[in-house]
N, C-alpha and C positions, 0 to 999 in steps of 0.2 A: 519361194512359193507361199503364196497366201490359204491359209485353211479355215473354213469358218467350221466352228464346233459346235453343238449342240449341249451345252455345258449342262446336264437334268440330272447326274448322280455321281455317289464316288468313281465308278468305273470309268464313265465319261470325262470324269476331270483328270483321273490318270490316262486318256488318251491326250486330253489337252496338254497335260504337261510334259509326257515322253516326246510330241511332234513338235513342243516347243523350245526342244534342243538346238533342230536342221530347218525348222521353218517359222512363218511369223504366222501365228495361230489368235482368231477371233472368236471370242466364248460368246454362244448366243444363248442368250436363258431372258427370263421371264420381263427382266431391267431393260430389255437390247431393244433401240430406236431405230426399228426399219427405218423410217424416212432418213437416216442417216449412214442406210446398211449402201455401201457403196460398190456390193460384188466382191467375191471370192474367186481363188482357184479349185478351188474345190470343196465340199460340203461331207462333213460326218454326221451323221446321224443313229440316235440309237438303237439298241437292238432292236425292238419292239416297231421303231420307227413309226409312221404318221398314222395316222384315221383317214377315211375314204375324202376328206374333205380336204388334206394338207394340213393339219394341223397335229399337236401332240401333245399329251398329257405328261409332265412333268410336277410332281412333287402335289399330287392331285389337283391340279390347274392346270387349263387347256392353257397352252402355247398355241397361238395361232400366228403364222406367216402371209403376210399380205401379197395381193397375186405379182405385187412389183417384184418380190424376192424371188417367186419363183422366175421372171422373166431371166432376171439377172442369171439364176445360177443354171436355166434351164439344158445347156450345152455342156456344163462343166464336168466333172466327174464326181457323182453320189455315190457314199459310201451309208449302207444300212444294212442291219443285221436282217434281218426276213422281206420277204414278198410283200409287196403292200400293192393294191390297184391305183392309187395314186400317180406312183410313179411309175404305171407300167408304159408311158409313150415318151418318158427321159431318154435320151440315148445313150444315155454313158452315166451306168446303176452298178455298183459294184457290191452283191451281199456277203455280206465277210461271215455270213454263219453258215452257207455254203459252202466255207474251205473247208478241206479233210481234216487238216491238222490242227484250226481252229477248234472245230468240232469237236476233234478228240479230248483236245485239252481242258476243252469246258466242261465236257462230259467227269472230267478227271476233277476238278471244281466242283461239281455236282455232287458225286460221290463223298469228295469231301463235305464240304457242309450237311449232307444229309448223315453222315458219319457224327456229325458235331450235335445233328438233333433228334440222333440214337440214343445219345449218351445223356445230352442235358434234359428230355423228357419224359426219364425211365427210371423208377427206384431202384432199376438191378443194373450187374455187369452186364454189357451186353454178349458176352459170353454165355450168358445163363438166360438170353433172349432167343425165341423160335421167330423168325422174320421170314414177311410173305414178298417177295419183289415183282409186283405184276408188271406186266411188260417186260419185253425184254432184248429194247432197240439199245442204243448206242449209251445212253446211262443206264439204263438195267445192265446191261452186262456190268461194266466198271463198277456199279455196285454191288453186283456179288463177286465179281473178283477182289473188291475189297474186304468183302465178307468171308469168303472161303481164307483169307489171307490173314484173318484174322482169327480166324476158326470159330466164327458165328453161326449158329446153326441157321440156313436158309432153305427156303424154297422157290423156284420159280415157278410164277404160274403167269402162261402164254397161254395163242389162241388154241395152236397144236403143239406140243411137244416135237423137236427134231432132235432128241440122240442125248438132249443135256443132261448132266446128272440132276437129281433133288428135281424134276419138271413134272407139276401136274398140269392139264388141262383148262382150260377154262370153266368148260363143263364140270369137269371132274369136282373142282374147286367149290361148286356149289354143293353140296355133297357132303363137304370135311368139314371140322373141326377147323377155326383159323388159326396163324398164329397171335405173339402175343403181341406183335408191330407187321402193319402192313405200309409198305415202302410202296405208292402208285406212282409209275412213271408212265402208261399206258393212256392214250387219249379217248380209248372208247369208253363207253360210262356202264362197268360192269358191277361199279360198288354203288346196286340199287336197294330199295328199302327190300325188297326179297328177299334180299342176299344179305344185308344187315341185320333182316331181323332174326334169322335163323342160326345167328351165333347165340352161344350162351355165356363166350368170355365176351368181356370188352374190349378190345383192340385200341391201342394209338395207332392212328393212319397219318400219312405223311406223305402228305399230295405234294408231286413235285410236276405234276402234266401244269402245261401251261392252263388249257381251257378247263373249266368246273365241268370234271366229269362225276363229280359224288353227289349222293344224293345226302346235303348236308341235312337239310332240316328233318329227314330221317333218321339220321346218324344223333343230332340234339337230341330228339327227343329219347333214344335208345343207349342215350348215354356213350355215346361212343366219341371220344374226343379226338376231332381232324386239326389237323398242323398245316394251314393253306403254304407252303413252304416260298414261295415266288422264287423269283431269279437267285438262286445260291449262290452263283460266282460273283454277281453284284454285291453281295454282300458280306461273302467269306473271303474272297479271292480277289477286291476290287482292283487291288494294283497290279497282280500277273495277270488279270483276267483284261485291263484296260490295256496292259503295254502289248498283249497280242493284240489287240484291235489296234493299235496303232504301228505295229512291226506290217500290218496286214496293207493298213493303207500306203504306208510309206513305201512296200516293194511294188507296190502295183504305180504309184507315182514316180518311183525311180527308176521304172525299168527301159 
């Protein structure tokens, strides 16, 4: 089976190279001469996958595919991490950040690296660190389970409290004292200049939500230093993090 890849990061090339164990894999990046792209069996694409136009931003230069490429692969089976409207009339879209197990494990990657920018952006142990984890979807939890595990003192703060220990409110949250690291994995944008400016410590914040939910240029000028964190497993975790994306497509091609 032929695979065209979308060759735009370490993760990505560790998909290329685990699928080019059992199959014959074509790296498309920035160099690649459509007029000479002669069709695939199938297409990977990364997490993030395309812009509403078919095109994608790799290594901050748009990659743009020409509409001949998509004719060629339009039947075949696409493999991308998230929903995009692009390809929402493809018939055969497979999101591999969809799968459960994927999910978890990234989440577990997540955890990690955020672990790794606990440590490197703090003068203390982080034993002797008070940390706020808002949100508390599928990387909030794994990161306080790794916190509890490590005996970090945390707090969650969600929209309601359901039963968790250490759980304040959202509300509530405007109200307190912060602590001395706030960990945002929540997509709704509750760290506004309000809410920033009525602390009197300064917090490291360590935005791990994809979309800009902080109000940075609040945060600047109030001294409060944000860590925009991006894809942690791309960059902590790029080899176990690529060999599941490629464990992922290979069972759905093999089965």
């Amino acid at each position: 089976m032929r695979i065209a890849i979308v060759n735009c990061d370490q993760r990505m090339q560790e998909v290329y190279f685990s699928l080019s164990h059992d199959h014959e894999t074509i790296a498309i990046n920035e160099f690649t001469s459509f007029d000479r792209f002669d069709g695939a069996d199938a297409l990977v694409l990364p997490v993030k996958g395309l812009t509403t136009t078919g095109s994608l931003y790799t290594m901050g230069k748009e990659l743009a595919f020409p509409s001949s490429f998509w004719e060629k692969m339009r039947e075949k089976p696409i493999f991308t991490g998230i929903r995009q409207d692009f390809l929402n009339d493809f018939p055969n879209v497979h999101y591999y950040m969809e799968d459960p197990l994927l999910k978890a494990q990234n989440a577990v990657y997540t955890a990690e690296g955020t672990l790794y920018l606990l440590m490197d952006h703090t003068g203390m142990s982080i034993k002797d660190l008070k940390v706020d984890v808002i949100g508390y979807g599928l990387c909030g939890k794994e990161i306080v389970s790794w916190l509890g595990d490590l005996s970090v003192p945390y707090r969650i703060v969600r929209r309601t409290c359901e039963g968790e220990a250490n759980c304040i409110s959202a509300e509530e949250y405007r109200h307190v004292p912060c602590g001395d690291v706030i960990i945002n994995t929540s997509i709704a944008p509750m760290l506004d200049r309000a809410l920033l400016s009525q602390w009197q410590k300064r917090p490291l914040i360590i935005d791990i939500a994809t979309p800009d939910v902080i109000d940075y240029d609040a945060a600047l000028s109030l001294g409060i230093r944000v860590i925009k964190a991006g894809n942690l497993p791309a960059q902590v975790a790029y080899e176990s993090a690529g060999k599941r994306i490629a464990d992922y497509v290979r069972g759905k091609l093999d089965w």
